[in-house]
C-alpha positions as a Python dict, from the first residue, in 0.01 Angstrom:
ca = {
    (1, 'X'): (0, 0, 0),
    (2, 'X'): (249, -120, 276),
    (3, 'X'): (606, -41, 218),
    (4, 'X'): (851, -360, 126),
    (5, 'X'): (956, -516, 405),
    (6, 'X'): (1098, -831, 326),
    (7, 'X'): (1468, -1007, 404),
    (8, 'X'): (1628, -952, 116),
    (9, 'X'): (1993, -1076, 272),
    (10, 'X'): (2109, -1339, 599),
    (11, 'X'): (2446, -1390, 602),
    (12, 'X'): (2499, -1748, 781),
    (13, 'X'): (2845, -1718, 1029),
    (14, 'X'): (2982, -2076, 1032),
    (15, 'X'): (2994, -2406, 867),
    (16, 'X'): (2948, -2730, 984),
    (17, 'X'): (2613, -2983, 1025),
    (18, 'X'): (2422, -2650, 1147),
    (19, 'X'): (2557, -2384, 883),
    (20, 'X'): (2502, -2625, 590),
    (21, 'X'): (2168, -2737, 712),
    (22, 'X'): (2045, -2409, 756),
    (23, 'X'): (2160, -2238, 402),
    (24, 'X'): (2040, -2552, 214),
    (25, 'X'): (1675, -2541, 396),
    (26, 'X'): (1720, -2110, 320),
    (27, 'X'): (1791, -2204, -6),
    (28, 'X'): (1502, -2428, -124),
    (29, 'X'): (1229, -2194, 85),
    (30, 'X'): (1368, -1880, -42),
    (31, 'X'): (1432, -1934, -413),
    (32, 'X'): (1475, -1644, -545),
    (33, 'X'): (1468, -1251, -360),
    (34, 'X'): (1743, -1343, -81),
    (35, 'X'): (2093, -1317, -127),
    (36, 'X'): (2257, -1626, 131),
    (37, 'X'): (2598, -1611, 264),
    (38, 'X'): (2766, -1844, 425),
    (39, 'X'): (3117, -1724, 608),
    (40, 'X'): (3328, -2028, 757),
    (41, 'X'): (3705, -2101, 842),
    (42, 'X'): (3883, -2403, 751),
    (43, 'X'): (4128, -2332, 1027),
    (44, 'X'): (3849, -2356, 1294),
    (45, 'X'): (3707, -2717, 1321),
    (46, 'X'): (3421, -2863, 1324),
    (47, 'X'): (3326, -3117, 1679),
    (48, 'X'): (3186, -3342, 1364),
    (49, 'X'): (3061, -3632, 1593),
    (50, 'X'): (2689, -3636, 1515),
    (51, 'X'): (2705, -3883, 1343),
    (52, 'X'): (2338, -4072, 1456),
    (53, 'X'): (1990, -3931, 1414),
    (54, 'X'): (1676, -3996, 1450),
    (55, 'X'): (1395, -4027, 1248),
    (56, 'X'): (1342, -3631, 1197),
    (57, 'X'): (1651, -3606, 955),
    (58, 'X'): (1390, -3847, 731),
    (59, 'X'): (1179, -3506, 676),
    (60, 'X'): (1413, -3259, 687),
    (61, 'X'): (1589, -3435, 379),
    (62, 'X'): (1246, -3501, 194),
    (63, 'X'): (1148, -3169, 266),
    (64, 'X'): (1479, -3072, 53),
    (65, 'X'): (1406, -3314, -240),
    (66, 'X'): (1723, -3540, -148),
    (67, 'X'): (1731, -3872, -306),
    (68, 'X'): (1820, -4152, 9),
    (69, 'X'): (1978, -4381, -171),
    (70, 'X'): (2262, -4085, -293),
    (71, 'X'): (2255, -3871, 44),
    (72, 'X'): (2372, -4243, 210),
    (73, 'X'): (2634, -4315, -82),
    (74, 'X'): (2774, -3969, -35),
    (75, 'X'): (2799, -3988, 372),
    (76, 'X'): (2897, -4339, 390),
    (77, 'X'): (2544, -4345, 576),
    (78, 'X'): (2393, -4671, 715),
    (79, 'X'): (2054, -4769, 885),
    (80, 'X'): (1948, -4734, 1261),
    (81, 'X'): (1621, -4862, 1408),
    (82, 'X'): (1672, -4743, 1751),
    (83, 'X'): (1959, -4747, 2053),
    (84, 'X'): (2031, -5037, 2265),
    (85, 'X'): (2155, -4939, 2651),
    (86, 'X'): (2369, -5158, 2780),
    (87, 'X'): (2477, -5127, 3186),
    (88, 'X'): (2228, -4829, 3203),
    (89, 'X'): (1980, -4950, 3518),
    (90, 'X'): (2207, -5212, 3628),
    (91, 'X'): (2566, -5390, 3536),
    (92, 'X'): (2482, -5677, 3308),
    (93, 'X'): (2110, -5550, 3198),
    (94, 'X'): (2033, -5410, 2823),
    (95, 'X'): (1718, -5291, 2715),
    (96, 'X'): (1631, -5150, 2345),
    (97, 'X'): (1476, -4814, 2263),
    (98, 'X'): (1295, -4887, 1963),
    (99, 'X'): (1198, -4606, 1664),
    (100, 'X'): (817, -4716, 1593),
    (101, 'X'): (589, -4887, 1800),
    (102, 'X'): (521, -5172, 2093),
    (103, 'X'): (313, -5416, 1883),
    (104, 'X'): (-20, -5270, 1704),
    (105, 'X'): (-245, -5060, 1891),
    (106, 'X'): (-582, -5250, 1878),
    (107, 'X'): (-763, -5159, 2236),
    (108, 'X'): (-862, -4860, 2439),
    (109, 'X'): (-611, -4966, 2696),
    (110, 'X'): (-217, -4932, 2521),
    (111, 'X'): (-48, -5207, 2444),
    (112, 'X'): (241, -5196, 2686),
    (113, 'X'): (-67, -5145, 2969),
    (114, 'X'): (-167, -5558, 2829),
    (115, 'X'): (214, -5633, 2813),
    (116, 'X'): (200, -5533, 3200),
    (117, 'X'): (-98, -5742, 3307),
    (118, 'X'): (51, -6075, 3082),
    (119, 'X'): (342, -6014, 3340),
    (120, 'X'): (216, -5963, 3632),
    (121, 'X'): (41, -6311, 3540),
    (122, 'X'): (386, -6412, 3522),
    (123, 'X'): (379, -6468, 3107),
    (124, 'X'): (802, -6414, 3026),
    (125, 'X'): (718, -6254, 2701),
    (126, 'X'): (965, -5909, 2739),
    (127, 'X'): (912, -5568, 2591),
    (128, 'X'): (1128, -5571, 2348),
    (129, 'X'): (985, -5903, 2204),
    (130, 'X'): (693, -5675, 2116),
    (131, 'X'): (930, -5422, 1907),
    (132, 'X'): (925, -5496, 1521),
    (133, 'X'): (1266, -5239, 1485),
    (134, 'X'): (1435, -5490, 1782),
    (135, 'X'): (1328, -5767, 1577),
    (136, 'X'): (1507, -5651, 1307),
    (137, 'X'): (1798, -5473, 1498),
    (138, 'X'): (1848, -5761, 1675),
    (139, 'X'): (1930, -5985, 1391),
    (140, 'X'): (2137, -5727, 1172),
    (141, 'X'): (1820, -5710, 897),
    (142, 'X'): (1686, -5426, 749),
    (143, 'X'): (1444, -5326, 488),
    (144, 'X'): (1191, -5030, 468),
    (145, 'X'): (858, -5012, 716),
    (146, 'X'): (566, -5125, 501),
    (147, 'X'): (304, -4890, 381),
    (148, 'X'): (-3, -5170, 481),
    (149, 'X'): (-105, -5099, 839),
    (150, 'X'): (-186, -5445, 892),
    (151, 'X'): (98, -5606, 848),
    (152, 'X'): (351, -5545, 1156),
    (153, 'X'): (630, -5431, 965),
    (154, 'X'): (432, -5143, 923),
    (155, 'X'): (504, -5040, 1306),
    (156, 'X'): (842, -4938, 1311),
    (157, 'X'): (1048, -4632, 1202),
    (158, 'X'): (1464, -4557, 1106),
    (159, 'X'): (1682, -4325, 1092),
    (160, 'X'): (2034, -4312, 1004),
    (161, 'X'): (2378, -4318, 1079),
    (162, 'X'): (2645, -4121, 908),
    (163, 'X'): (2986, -3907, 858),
    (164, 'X'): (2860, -3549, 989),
    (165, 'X'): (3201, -3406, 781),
    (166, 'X'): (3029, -3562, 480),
    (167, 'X'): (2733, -3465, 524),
    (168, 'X'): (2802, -3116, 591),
    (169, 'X'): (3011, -3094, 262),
    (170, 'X'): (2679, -3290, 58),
    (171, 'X'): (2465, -2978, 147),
    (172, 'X'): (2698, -2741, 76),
    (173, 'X'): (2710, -2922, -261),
    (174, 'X'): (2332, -2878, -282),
    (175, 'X'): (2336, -2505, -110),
    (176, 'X'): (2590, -2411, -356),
    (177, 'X'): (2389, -2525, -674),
    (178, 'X'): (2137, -2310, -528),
    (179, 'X'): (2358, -1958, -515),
    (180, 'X'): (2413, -1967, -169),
    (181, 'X'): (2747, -1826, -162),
    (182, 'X'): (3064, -1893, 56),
    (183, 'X'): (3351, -1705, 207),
    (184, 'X'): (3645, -1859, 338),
    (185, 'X'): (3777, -1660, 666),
    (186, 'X'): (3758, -1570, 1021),
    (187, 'X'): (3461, -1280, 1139),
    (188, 'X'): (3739, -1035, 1335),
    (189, 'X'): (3456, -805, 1413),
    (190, 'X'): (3086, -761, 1500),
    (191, 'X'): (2940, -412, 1400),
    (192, 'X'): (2610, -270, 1561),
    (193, 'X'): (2320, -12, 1508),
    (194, 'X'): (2340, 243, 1764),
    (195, 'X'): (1977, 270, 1841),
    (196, 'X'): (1834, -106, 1836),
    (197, 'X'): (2171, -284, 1905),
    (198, 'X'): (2089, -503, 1567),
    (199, 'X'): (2388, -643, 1420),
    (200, 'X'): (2457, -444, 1076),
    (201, 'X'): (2759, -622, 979),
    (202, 'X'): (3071, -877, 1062),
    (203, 'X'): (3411, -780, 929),
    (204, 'X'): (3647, -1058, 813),
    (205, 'X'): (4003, -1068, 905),
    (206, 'X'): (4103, -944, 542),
    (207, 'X'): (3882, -679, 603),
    (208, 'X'): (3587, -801, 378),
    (209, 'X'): (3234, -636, 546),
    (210, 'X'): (2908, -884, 509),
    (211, 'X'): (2622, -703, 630),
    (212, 'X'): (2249, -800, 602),
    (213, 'X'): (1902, -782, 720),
    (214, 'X'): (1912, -1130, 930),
    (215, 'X'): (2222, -1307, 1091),
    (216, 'X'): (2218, -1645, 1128),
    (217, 'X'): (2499, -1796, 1435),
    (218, 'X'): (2614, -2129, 1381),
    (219, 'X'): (2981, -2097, 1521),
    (220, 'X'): (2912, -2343, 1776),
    (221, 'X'): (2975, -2343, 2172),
    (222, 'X'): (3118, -1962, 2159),
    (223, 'X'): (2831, -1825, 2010),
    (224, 'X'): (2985, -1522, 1851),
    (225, 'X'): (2704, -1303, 1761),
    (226, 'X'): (2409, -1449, 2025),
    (227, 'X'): (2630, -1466, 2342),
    (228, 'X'): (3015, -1298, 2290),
    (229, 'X'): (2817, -976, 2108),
    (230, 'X'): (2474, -980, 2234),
    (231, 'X'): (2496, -1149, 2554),
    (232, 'X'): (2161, -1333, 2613),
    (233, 'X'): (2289, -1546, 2861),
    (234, 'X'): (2319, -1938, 2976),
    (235, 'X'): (2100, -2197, 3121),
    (236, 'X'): (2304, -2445, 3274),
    (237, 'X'): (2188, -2800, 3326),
    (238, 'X'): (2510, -2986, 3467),
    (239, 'X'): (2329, -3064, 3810),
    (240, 'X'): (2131, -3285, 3626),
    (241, 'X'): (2358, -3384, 3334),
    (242, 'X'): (2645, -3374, 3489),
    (243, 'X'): (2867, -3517, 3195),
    (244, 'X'): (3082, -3204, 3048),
    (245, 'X'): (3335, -3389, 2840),
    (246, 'X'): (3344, -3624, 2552),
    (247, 'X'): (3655, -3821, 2401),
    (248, 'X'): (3593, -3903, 2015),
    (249, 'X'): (3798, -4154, 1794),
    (250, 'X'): (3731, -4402, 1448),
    (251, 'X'): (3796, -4742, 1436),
    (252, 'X'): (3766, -5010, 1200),
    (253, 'X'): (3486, -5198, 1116),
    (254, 'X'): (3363, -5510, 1301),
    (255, 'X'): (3198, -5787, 1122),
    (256, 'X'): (2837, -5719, 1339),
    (257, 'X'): (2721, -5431, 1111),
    (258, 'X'): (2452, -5357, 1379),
    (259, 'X'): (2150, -5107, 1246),
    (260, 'X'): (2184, -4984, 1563),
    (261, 'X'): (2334, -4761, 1788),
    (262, 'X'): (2456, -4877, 2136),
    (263, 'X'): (2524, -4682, 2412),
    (264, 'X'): (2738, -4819, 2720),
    (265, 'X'): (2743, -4653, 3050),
    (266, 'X'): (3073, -4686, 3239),
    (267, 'X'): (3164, -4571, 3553),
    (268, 'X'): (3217, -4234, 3445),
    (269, 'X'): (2980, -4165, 3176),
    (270, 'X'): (2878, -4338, 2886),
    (271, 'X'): (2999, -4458, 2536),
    (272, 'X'): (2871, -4469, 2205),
    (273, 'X'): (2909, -4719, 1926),
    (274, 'X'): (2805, -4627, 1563),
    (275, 'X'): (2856, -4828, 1233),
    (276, 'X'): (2898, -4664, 936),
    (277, 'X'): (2939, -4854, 597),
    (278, 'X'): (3382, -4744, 641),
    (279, 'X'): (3406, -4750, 954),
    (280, 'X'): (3216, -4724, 1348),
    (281, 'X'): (3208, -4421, 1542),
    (282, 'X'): (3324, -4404, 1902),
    (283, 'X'): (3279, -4150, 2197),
    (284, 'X'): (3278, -4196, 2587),
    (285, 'X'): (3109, -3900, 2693),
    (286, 'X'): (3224, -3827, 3121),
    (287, 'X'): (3237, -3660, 3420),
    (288, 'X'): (3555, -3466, 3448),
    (289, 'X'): (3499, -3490, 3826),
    (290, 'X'): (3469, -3842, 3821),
    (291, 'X'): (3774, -3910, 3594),
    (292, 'X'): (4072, -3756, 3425),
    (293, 'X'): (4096, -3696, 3016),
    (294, 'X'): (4397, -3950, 3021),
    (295, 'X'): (4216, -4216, 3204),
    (296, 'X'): (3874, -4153, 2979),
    (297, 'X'): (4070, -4204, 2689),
    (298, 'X'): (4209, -4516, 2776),
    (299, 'X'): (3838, -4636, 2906),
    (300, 'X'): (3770, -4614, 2543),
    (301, 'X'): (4059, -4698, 2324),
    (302, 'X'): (3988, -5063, 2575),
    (303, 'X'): (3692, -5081, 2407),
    (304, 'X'): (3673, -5040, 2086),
    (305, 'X'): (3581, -5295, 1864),
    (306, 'X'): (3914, -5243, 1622),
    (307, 'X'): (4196, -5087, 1537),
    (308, 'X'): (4145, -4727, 1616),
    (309, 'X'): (4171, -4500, 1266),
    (310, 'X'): (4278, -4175, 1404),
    (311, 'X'): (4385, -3936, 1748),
    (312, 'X'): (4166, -3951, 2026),
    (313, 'X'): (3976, -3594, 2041),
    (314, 'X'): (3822, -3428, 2320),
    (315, 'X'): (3556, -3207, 2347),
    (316, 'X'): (3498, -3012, 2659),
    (317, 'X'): (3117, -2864, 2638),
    (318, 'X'): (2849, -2732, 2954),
    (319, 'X'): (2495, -2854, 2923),
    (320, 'X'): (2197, -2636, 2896),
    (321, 'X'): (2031, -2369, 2608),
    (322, 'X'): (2079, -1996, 2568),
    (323, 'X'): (1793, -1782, 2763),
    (324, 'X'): (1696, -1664, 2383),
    (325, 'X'): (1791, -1845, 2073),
    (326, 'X'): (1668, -1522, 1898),
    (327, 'X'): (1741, -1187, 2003),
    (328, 'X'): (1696, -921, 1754),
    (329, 'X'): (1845, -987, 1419),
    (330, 'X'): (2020, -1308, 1521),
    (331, 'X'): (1924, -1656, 1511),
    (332, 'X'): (2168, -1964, 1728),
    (333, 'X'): (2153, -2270, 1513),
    (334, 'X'): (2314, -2559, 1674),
    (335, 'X'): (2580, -2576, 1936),
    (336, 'X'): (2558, -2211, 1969),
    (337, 'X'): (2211, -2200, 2093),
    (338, 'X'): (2264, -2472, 2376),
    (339, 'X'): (2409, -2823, 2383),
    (340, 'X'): (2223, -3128, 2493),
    (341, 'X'): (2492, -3440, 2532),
    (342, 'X'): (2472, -3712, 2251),
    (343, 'X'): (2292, -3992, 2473),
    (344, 'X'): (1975, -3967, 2278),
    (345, 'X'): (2098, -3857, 1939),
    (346, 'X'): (1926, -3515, 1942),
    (347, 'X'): (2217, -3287, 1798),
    (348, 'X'): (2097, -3276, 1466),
    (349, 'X'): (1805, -3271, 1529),
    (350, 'X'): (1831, -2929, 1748),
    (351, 'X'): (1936, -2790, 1417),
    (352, 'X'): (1654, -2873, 1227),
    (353, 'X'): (1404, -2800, 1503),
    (354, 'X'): (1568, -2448, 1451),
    (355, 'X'): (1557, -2428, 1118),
    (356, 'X'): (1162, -2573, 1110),
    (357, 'X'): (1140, -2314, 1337),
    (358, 'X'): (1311, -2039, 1172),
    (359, 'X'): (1049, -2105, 844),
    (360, 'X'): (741, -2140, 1063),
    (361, 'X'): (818, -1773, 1194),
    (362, 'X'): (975, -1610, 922),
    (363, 'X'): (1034, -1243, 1033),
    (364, 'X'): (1021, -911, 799),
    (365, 'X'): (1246, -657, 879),
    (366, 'X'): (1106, -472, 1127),
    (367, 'X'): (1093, -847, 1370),
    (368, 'X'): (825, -798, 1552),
    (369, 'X'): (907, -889, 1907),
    (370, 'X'): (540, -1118, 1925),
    (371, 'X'): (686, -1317, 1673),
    (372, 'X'): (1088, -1360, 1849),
    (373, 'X'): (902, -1400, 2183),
    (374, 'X'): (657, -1723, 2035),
    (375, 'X'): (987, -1840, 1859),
    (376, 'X'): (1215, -1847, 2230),
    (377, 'X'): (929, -1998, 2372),
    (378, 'X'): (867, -2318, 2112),
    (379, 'X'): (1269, -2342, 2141),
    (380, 'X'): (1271, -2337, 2530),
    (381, 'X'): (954, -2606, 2594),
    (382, 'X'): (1145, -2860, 2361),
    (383, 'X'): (1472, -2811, 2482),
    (384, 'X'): (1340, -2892, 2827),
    (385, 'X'): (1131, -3152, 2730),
    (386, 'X'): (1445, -3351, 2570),
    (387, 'X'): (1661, -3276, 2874),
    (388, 'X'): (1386, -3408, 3101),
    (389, 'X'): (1407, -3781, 2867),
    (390, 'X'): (1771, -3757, 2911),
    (391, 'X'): (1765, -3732, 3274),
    (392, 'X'): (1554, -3997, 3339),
    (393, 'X'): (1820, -4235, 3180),
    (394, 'X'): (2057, -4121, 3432),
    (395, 'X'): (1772, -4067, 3725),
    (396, 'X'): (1610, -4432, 3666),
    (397, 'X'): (1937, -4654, 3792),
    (398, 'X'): (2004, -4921, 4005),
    (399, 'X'): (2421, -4910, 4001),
    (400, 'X'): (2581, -4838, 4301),
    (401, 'X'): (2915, -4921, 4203),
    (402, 'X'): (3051, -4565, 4171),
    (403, 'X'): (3045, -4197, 4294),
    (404, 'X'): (2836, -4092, 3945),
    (405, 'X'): (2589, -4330, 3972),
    (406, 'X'): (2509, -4277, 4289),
    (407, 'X'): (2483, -3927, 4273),
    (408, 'X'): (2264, -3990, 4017),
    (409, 'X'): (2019, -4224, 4157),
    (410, 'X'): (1982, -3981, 4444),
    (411, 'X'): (1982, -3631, 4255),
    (412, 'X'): (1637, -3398, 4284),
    (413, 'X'): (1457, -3362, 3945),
    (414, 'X'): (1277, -3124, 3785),
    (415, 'X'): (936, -3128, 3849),
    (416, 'X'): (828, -3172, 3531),
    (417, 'X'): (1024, -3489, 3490),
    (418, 'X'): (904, -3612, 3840),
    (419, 'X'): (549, -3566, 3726),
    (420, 'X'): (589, -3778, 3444),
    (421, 'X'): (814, -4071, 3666),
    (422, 'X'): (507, -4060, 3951),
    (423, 'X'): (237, -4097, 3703),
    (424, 'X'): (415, -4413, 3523),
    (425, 'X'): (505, -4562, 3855),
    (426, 'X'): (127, -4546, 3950),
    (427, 'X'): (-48, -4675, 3707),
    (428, 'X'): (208, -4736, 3393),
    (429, 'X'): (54, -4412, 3292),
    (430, 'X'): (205, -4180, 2991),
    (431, 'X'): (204, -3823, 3050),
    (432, 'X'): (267, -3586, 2722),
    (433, 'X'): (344, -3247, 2715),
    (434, 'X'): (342, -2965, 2491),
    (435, 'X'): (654, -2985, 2227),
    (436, 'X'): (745, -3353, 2348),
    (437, 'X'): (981, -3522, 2070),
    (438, 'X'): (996, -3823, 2214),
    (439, 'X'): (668, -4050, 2220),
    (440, 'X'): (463, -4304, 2376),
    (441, 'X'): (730, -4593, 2290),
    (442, 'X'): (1030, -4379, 2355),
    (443, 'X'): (912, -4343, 2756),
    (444, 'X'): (783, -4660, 2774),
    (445, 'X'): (1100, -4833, 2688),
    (446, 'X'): (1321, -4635, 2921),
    (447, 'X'): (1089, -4694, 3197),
    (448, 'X'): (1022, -5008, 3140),
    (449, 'X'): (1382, -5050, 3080),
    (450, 'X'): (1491, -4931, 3369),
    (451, 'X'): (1263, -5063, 3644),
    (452, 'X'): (1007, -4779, 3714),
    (453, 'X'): (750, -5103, 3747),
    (454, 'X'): (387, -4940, 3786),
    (455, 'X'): (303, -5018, 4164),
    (456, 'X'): (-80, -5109, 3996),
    (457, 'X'): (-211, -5233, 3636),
    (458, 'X'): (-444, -4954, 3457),
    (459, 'X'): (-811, -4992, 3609),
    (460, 'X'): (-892, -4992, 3283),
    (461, 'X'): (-780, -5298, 3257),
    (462, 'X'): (-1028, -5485, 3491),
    (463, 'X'): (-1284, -5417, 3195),
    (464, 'X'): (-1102, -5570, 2927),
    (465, 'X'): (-1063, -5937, 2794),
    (466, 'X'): (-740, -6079, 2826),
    (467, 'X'): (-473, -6060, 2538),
    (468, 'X'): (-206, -6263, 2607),
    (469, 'X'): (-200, -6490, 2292),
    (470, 'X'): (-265, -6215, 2059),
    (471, 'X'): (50, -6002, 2190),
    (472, 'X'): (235, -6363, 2148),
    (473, 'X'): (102, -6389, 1782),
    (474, 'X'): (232, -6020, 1751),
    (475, 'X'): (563, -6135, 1872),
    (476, 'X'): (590, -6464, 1669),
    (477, 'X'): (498, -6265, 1378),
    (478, 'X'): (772, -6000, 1418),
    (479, 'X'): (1040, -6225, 1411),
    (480, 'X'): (858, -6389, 1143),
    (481, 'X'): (886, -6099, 938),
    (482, 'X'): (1252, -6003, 1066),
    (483, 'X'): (1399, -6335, 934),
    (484, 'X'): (1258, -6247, 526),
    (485, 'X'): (1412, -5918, 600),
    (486, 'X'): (1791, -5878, 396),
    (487, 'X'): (2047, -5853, 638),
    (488, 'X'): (2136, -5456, 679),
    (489, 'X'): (2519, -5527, 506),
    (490, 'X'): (2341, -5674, 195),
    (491, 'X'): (2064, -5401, 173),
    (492, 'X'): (2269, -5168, 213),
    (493, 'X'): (2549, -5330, -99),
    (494, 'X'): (2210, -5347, -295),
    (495, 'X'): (2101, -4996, -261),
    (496, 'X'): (2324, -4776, -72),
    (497, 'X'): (2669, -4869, -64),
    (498, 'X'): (2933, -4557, -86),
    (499, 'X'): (3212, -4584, -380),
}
């Protein structure tokens, strides 16, 4: 009979959208055997700015047994169906990156391959016309996809938008209920085994000691157990995302309660724009080299749709992952395990991939290093494969108009990423890769979207009939379908709406 080796404590150091997360998903795998601590500071903030998702947050709060209709009443939460880029390959161009599909599959060839060759025989029919969520979006409706996979509403997908303050506090509402237990205060000190270098304990600055089997770090950028106490190191990715600050601020709502996200480039760097049911999120995200904090600021207080709710805030952050998100006894969940900039609404979902993560290869107490090493190297493929998408935003440009642009347009790539741009340019070609979170659609729009025109139609095409009228029956039939749709304000007043 083998001797007991199971967790039977994690103490959780910080709060936020990744500490909450990760004791509420603890908490309804690990019902009973576990004692859960969370330690936090209200003195230390939060950066509380991911505030849109994609659809991944769908399963992570199914997978907890939350009702949608509450978790959006308590977060002041709204609908999103994809992001529209605006000034992205060229001033004055906007393209839409759906959540679902491009029409209905229905040949060998893909259905974007058929949009190409209706094109190039000059038909004006664009990509987004073939996009049921841009159908919607574009019209500020919403309802849920339909379960009937013949009927085209049943090819799109949503996610949400929200308060990530809120949100935080609603799991630790549903953590809490669960005995996860919390203690307000700073960690002053990190205490170590001599012979493994595990960390034993953390010491609060009223001299409290928490020590347990597993540590979990979620006190964002400074990683205080994975990087300032065991010292794993940094991958940094500025070369190729070479935004490394981000100006935040509320502002009141506009009347064009978009189910949306849009993001903006600017000369500098990019802006977001999020509507939530009280009010819409805003951000430019920059280049420090390329502009100053003052001047950033102003860039987006000029464009905000109205009057602006509270202080400016900046965020200063570097691009890139830890070289282990586990080492030891010590998970990173969130901003303390790397930090991939906002463009592509990923930050949340880095959390949960950890978490999912954290479940799949739950460790005894002796963690075996087979299991750690399997665990950094799922983490490190689809980190890399959602900095690669994010590149190619910035890669696949046209603007010339300023210094970051250019630079840009002209930077080398890494070869992964290349791969994937040569194939497409070829023949339209998709290329997946192992832990990919992005899909078919999601390439095909920005590529698409930003001019990387395939030089030659599929040759599989040359063996297929023609399909322009049905992909303009498709297309008829989505905006068909979008116009019975409630528009997203109403839907949400009649299921959602926050007190």
């Amino acid at each position: 009979m083998t001797s007991d080796r199971r967790i039977r404590s994690i103490v959780i150091v910080g709060g936020g959208s990744a500490g909450w997360m990760t004791a509420a998903a603890l908490a309804n795998a690990l019902p009973q055997g576990c004692a859960i601590t969370l330690i936090e500071s209200e003195a230390i903030g939060t950066v509380g700015v991911g505030e849109a998702t994609i659809p991944t947050i769908r399963l992570f709060n199914r997978t907890l047994g939350i009702d949608e209709a509450e978790f959006l009443r308590a977060t002041q939460g709204s609908f999103k169906l994809g992001i529209q880029f605006v000034d992205w390959a060229r001033v004055g161009h906007r393209y839409f990156h759906p959540f679902g599909t491009f029409g209905r599959p229905f040949d060998i060839a893909a259905v974007h391959q058929h949009w190409l060759a209706l094109r190039a025989r000059g038909g004006t029919l664009s990509l987004d016309d073939l996009s049921m969520a841009w159908a919607a979006a574009k019209a500020n409706r919403f309802d849920r996809p339909s379960s009937d996979p013949r009927n085209v509403r049943s090819t799109f997908d949503y996610a949400y938008h929200f308060d990530a303050g809120l949100y935080a506090a609603f799991l630790r509402r549903y953590a809490e209920a669960r005995e996860v237990v919390r203690h307000e205060g700073r960690v002053q000190s990190v205490q170590r085994t001599g012979e493994s270098g595990f960390v034993e304990s953390v010491t609060m600055d009223d001299g409290r000691v928490h020590a347990a089997d597993l540590f979990i770090d979620c006190s964002g950028f400074r990683g205080l157990l994975i990087e300032e106490t065991l010292a794993v190191g940094y991958e940094e990715w500025s070369h190729w995302l070479p935004c490394d600050r981000a100006v935040a601020v509320p502002c009141a709502s506009s009347p064009d309660f978009t189910p949306y996200t849009r993001s903006t480039a600017c000369a500098a760097g990019w802006q977001w724009r999020i509507p939530l049911q009280h009010r819409t999120g805003n951000g430019y995200v920059y280049a420090s080299a390329r502009i100053s904090d003052d001047e950033a600021t102003a860039t987006l207080l000029a464009n905000l749709d109205g009057e602006a709710l509270a202080e400016p805030r900046t965020l200063r952050f570097v691009t890139g992952r830890r070289r282990r998100s586990w080492d030891r006894n010590v998970i990173a969940v969130g901003l303390s395990s790397g930090f991939m900039e906002p463009l592509e609404s990923t930050s949340l979902h880095l959390i949960q991939a950890n978490i999912a993560k954290l479940l799949a290869f739950f460790p005894d107490r002796d963690f075996d290093p087979v299991v750690t090493d399997e665990f950094n190297r799922v983490a490190a493929n689809e980190t890399e494969r959602i900095r690669d998408f994010l590149i190619l935003h910035y890669k696949l440009t046209e603007r010339d108009d300023s210094p970051l642009w250019r630079q840009c347009a002209a930077m080398p790539i890494p070869d992964t990423l290349q791969f994937k741009i040569d194939h497409f340019r070829r023949f339209g070609r998709l290329i997946a890769r192992e832990m990919d979170l992005f899909g078919p659609a999601s390439w095909t729009a920005v590529h698409i979207g930003q001019f990387n025109w395939p030089e030659r139609l599929d040759p599989i095409l040359d063996y297929r009939a023609a399909s322009d009228d049905w992909l303009q029956k498709v297309s008829a039939a989505m905006t068909a379908e979008a116009a019975r749709m409630p528009l997203h304000r109403d839907f949400i007043a009649a299921n959602c709406r926050a007190s």
